[in-house]
C-alpha positions in Angstrom: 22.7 -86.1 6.8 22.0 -83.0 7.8 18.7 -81.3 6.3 19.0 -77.9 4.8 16.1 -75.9 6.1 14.7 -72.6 4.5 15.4 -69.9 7.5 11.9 -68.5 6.7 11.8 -66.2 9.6 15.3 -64.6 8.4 13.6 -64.5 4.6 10.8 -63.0 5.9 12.6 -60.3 7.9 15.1 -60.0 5.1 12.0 -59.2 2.6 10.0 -56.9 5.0 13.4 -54.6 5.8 13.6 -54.1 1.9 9.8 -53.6 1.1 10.3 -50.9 4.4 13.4 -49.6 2.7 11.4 -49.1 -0.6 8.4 -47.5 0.9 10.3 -45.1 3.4 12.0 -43.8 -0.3 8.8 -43.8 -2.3 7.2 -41.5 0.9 10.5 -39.3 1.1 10.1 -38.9 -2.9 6.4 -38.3 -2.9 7.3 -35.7 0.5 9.9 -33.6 -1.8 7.6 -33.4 -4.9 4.5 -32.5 -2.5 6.7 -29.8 -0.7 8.5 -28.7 -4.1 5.0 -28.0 -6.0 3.7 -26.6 -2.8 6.8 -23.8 -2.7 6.1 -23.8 -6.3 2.3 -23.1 -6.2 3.0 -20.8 -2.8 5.3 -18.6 -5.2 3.1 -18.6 -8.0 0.3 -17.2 -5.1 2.7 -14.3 -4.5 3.4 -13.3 -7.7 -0.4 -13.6 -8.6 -0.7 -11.0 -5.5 1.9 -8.7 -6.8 0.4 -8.8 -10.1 -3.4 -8.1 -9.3 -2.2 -5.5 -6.3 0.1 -3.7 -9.5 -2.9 -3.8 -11.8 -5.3 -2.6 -9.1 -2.8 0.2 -8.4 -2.8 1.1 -12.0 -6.3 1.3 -12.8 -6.6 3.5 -9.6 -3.9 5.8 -10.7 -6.1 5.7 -14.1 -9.1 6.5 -12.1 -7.5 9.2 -10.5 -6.2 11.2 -13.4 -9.3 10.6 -15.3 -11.0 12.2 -12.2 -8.3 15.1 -12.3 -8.9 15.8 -15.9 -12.4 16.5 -15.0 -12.2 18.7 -11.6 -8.8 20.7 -13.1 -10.7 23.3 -14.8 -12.6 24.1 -12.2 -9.4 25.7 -10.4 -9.1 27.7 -13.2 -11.2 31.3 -12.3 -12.0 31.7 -16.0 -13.2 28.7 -17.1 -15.7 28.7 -13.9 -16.8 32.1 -14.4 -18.1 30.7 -17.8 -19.1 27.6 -16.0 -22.7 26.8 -15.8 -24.9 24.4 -13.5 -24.0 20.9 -14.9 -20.5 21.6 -15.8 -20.1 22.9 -12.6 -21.8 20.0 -11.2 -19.9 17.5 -12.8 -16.5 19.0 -11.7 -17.9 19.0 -7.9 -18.6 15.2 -8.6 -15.6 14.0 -10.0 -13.4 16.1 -7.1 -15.3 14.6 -4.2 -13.7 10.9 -3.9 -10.3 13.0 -3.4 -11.3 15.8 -1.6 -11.7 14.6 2.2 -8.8 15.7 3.8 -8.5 12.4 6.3 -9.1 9.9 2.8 -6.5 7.7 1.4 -7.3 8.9 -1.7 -6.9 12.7 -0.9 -5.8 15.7 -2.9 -5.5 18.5 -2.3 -5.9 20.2 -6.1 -9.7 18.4 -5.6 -10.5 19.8 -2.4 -9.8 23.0 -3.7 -11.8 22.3 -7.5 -14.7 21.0 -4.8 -15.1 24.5 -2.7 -14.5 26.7 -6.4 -17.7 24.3 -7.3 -19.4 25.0 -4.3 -19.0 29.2 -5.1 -19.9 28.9 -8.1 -23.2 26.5 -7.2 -23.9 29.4 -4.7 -24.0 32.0 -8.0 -26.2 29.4 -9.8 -28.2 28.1 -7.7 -28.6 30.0 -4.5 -31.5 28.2 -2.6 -30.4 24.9 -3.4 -27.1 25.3 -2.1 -28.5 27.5 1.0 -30.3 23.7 1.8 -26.9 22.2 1.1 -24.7 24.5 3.8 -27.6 23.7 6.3 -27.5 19.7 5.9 -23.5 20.2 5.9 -24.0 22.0 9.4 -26.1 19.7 10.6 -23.2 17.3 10.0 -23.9 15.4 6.8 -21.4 14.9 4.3 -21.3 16.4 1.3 -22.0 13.9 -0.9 -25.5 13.2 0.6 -25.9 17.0 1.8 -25.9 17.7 -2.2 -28.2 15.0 -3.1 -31.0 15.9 -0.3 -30.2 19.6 -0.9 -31.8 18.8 -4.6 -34.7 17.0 -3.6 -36.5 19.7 -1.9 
């Protein structure tokens, strides 16, 4: 009689191989969703980029043209004949974030709007801006140069 013996080791092995099997596709599964949500969230990234660089780009062309509207007149020679102090000021202000030549920002309609404010500063007042042509020879810029030329 011959006795029928469980092949344990072969049952075992058989058992392992499958439960291998069913990890190894449960890890491949788990890798393509993990890489698929990571393109996914990478894209999203991107477009968040574009998005906040296009809305940067349009409040600085906002900025800009708000700026503009306020140095413009002062490249007309009527209006800044009739200009006084603070007008005159306040036109020299909003040119000089465009008006250096070597700026990102530069224009060339403020650089111009910033020297017709100057002139006319010269005609209004004379001793402040003789302080401000000495400080801008002695090689500050202009934005400080007009604030220390005030002080004193």
């Amino acid at each position: 009689m011959a006795e029928d013996h469980p092949d344990l080791f072969g049952e075992a092995t058989a058992r392992a191989t499958r439960e291998i099997a069913e990890a190894a596709s449960v890890f491949a599964a788990t890798a393509r969703a993990y890489l698929q949500r990571k393109a996914q969230l990478d894209r999203s990234r991107v477009e968040r980029t574009k998005q906040a660089r296009r809305e940067r780009q349009a409040q600085e062309r906002a900025q800009h043209a708000d700026a503009r509207s306020r140095w413009a007149p002062a490249n007309d020679p009527s209006w800044l004949r009739d200009a006084g102090l603070l007008d005159t000021a306040r036109a020299w202000g909003a040119a000089l974030a465009y008006a250096d030549p070597v700026g990102e920002r530069f224009d060339r309609s403020a650089a111009t709007a910033m020297r017709n404010c100057e002139d006319r500063l010269r005609d209004l007042h004379s001793s402040g801006m003789a302080r401000y042509d000495r400080l801008r020879a002695d090689g500050l810029g202009p934005a400080e140069a007009m604030r220390f030329s005030q002080q004193g």
